[in-house]
Residue frames as a rotation matrix with the C-alpha (Angstrom) as fourth column:
UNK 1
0.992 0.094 -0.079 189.94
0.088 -0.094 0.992 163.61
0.085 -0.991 -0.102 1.68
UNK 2
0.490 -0.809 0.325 193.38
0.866 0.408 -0.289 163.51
0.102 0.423 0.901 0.51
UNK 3
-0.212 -0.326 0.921 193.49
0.526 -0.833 -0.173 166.55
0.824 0.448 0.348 -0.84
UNK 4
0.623 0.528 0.577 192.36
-0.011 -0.732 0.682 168.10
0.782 -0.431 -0.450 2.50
UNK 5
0.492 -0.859 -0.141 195.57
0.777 0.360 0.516 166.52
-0.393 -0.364 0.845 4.35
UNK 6
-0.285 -0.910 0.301 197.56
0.948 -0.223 0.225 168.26
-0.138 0.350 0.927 1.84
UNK 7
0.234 0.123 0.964 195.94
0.192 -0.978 0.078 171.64
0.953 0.167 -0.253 2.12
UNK 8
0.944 0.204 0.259 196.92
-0.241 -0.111 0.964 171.54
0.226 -0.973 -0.056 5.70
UNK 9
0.364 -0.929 -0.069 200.16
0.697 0.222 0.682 170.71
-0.618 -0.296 0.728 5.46
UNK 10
-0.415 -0.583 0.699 200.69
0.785 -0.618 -0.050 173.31
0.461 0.528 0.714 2.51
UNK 11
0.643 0.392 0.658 199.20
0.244 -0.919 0.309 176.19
0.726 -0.038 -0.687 4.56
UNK 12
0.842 -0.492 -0.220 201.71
0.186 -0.117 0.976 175.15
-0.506 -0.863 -0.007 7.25
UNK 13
0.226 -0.754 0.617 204.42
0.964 0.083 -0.252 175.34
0.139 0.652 0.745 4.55
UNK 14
0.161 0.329 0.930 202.97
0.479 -0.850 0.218 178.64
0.863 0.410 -0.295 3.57
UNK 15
0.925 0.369 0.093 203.09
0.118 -0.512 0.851 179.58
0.362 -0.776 -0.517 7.44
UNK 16
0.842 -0.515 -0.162 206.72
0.266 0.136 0.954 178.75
-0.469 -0.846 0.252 7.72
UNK 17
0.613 -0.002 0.790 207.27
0.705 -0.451 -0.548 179.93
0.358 0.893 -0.274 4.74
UNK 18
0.237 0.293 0.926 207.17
0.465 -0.871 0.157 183.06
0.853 0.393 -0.343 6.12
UNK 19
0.988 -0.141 -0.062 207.90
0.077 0.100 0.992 182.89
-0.133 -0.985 0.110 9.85
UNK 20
0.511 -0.831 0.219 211.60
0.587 0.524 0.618 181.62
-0.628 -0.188 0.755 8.45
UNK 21
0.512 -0.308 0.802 212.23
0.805 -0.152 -0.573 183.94
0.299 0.939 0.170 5.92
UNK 22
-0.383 -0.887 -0.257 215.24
0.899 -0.422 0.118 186.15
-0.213 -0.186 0.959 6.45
UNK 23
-0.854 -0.124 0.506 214.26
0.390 -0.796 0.464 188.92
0.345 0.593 0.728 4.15
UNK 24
-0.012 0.994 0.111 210.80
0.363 -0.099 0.926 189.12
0.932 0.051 -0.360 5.77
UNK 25
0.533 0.443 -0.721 212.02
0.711 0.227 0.665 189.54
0.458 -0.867 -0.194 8.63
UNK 26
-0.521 -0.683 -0.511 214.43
0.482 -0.730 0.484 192.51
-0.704 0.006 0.710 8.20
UNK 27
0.630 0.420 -0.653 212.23
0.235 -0.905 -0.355 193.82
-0.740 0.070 -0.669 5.66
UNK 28
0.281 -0.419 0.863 214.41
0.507 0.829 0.238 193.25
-0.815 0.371 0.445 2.92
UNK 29
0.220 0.932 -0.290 213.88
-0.438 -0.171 -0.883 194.75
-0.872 0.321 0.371 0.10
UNK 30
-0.599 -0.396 -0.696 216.29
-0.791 0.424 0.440 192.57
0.121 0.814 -0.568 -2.30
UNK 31
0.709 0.669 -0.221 213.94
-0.656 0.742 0.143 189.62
0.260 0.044 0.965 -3.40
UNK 32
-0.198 -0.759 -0.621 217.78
-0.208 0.651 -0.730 187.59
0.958 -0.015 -0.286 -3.51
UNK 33
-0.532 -0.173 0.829 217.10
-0.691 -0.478 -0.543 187.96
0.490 -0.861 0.135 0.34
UNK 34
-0.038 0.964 -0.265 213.83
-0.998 -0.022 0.064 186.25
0.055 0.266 0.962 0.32
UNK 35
-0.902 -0.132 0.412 213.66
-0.212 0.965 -0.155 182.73
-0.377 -0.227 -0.898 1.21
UNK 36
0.177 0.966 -0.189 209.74
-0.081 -0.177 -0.981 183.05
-0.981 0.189 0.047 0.48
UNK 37
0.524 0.225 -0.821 210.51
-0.717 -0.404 -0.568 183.37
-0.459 0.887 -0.050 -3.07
UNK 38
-0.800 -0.576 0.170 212.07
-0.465 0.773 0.431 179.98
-0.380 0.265 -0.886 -3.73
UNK 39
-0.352 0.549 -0.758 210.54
-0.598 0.491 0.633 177.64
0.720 0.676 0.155 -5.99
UNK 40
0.571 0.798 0.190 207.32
-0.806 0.503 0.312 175.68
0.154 -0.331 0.931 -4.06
UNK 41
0.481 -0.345 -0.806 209.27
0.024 0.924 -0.381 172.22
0.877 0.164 0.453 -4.51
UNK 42
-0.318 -0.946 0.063 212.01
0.146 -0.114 -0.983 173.41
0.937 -0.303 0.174 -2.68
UNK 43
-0.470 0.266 0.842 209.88
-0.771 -0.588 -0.244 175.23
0.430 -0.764 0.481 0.14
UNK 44
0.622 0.722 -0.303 207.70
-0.558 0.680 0.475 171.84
0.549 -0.127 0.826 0.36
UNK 45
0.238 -0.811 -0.534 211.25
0.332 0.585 -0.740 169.87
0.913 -0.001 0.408 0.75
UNK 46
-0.468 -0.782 0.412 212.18
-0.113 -0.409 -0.906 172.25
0.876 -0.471 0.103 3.70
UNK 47
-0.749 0.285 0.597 209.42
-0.660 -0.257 -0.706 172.13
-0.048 -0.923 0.381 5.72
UNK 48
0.109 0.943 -0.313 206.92
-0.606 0.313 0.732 169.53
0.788 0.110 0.605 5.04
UNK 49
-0.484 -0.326 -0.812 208.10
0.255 0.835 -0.487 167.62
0.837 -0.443 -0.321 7.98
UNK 50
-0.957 0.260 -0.128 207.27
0.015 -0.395 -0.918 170.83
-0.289 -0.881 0.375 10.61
UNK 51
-0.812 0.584 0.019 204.65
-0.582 -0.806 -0.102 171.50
-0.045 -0.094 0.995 9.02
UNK 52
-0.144 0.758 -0.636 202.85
-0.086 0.631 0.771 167.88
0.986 0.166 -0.026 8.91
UNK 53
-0.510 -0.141 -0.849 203.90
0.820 0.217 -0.529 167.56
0.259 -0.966 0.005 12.75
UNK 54
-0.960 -0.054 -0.273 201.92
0.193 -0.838 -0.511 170.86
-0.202 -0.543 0.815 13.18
UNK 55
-0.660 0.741 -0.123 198.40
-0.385 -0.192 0.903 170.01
0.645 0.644 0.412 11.23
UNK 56
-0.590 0.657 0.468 195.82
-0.783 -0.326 -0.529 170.91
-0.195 -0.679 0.708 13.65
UNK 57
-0.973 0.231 -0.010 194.21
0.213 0.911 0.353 167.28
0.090 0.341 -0.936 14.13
UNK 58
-0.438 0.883 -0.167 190.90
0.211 -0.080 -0.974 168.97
-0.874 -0.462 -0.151 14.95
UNK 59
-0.070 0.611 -0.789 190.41
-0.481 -0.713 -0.510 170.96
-0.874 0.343 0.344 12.02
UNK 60
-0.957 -0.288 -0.025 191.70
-0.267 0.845 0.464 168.09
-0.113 0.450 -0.886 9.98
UNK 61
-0.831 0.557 -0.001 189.24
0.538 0.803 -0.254 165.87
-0.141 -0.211 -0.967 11.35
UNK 62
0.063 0.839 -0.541 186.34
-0.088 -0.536 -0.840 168.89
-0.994 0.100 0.040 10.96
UNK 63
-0.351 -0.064 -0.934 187.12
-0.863 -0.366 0.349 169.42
-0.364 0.928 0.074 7.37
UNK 64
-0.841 0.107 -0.530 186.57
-0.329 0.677 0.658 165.73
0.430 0.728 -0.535 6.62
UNK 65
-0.354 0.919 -0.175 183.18
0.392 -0.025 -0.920 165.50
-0.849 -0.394 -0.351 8.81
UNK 66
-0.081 0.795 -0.602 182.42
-0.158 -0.606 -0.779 167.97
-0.984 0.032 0.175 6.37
UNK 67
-0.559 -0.340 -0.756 183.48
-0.812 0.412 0.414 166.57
0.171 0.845 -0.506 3.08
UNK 68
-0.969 0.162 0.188 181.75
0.003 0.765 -0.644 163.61
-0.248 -0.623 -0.742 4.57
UNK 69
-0.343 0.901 -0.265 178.64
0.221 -0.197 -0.955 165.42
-0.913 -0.386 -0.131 5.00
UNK 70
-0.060 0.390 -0.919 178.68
-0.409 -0.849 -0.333 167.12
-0.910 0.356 0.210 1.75
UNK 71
-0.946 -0.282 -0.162 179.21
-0.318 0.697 0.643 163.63
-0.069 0.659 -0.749 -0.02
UNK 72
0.354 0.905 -0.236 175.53
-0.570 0.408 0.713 162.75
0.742 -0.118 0.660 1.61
UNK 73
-0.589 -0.609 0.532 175.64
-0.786 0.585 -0.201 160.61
-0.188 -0.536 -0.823 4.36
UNK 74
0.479 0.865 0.147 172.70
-0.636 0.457 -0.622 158.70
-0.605 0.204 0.769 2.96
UNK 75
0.916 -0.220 -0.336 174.99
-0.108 0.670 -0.735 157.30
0.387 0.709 0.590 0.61
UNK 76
0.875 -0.224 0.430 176.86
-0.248 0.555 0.794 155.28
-0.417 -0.801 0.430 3.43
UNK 77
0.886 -0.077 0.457 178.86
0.314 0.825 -0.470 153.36
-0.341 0.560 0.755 1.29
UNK 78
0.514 -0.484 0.708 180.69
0.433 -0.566 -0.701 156.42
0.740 0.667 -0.081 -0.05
UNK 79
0.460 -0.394 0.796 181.46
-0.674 -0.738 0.024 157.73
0.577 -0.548 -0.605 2.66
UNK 80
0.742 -0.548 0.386 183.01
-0.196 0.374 0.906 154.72
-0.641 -0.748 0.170 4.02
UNK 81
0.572 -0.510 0.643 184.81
0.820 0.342 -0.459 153.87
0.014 0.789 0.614 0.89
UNK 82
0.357 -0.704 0.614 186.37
-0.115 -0.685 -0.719 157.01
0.927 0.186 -0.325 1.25
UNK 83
0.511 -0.615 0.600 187.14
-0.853 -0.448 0.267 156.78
0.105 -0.648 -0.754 5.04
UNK 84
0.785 -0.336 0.521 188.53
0.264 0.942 0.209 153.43
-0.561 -0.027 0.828 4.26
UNK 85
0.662 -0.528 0.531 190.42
0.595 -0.061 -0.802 154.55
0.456 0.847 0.274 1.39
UNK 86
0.329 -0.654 0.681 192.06
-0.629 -0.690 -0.358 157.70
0.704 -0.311 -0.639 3.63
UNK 87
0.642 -0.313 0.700 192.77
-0.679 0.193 0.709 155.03
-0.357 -0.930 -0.088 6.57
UNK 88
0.689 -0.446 0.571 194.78
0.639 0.746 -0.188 152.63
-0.342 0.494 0.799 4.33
UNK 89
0.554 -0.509 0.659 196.37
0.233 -0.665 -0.709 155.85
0.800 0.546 -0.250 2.70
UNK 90
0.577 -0.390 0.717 197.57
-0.756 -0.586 0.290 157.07
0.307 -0.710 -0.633 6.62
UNK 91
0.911 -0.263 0.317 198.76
-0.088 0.627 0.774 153.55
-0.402 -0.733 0.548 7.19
UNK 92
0.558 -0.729 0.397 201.51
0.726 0.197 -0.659 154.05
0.402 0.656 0.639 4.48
UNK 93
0.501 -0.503 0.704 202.61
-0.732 -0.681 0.034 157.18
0.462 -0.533 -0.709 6.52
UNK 94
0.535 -0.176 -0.827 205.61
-0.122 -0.984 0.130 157.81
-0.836 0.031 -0.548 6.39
UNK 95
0.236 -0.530 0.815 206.81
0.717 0.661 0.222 155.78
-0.656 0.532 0.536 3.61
UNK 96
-0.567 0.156 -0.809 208.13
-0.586 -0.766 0.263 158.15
-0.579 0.623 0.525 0.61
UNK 97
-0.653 0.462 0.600 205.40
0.747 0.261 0.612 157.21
0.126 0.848 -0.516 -1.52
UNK 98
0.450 0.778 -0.439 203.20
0.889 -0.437 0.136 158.95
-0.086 -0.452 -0.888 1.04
UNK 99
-0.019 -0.294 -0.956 205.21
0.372 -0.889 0.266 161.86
-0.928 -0.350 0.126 1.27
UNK 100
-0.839 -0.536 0.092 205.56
0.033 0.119 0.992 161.88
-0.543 0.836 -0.082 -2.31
UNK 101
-0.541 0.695 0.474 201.88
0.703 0.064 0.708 161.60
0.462 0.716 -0.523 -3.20
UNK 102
0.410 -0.152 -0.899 201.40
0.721 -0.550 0.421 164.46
-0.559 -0.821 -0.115 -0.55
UNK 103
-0.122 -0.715 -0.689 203.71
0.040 -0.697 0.716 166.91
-0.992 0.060 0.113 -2.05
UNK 104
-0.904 0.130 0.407 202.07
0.407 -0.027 0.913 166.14
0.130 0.991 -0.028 -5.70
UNK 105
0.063 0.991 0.117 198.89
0.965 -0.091 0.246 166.94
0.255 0.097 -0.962 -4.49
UNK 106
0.130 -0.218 -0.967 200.26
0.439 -0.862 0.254 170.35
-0.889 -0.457 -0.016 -3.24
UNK 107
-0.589 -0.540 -0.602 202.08
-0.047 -0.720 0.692 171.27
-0.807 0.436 0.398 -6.01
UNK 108
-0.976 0.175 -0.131 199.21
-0.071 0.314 0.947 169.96
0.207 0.933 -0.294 -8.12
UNK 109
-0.806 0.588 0.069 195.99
-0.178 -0.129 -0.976 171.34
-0.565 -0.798 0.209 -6.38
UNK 110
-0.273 0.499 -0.823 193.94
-0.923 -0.378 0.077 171.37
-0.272 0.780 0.563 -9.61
UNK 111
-0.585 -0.121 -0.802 194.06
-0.631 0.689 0.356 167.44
0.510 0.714 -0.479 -10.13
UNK 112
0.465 0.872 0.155 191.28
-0.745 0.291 0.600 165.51
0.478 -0.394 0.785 -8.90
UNK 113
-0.592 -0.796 -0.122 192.77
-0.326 0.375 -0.868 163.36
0.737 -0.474 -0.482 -5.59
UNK 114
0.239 0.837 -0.493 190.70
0.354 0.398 0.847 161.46
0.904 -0.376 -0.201 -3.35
């Protein structure tokens, strides 16, 4: 459920990304131009603030219904253990750890994150 936080905050990245980018927006064609073409870290660093203040609490909150759903709800347990586990995780917001274990799961989508 983690990991579904941090795909929502990197698509907003990814959206301001691109909104902000100089060279996109003139059409560029020197990459040097390009904000967009900075290293991920960096882009995460610039915007993960707008772009956590901008994650659509609905679809949030749909995506983990469905993550929920697709866990079983028959097997209760699990599915509170996880919304127990993500409500202890939000209470550390905004400490940097959180932001910090946030911004690994981005740049590390492949690693298995609760």
């Amino acid at each position: 459920m983690k990991k579904t936080l941090a795909r929502h905050i990197a698509s907003g990245v990814d959206e301001l990304t691109k909104l902000r980018c100089y060279g996109c927006e003139k059409d560029h064609p020197s990459q040097r131009q390009h904000d967009c073409f900075l290293p991920e870290d960096i882009l995460i660093d610039m915007y993960f603030d707008e772009a956590l203040e901008k994650v659509n609490s609905t679809a949030l909150i749909r995506d983990w219904l469905t993550l929920l759903l697709e866990v079983n709800l028959t097997q209760s347990d699990v599915a509170l253990e996880q919304l127990n586990a993500v409500k202890s995780w939000l209470e550390e917001y905004p400490s940097e750890q959180w932001r910090n274990d946030v911004k690994r799961m981005i740049l590390a989508p492949w690693e298995d994150h609760l």
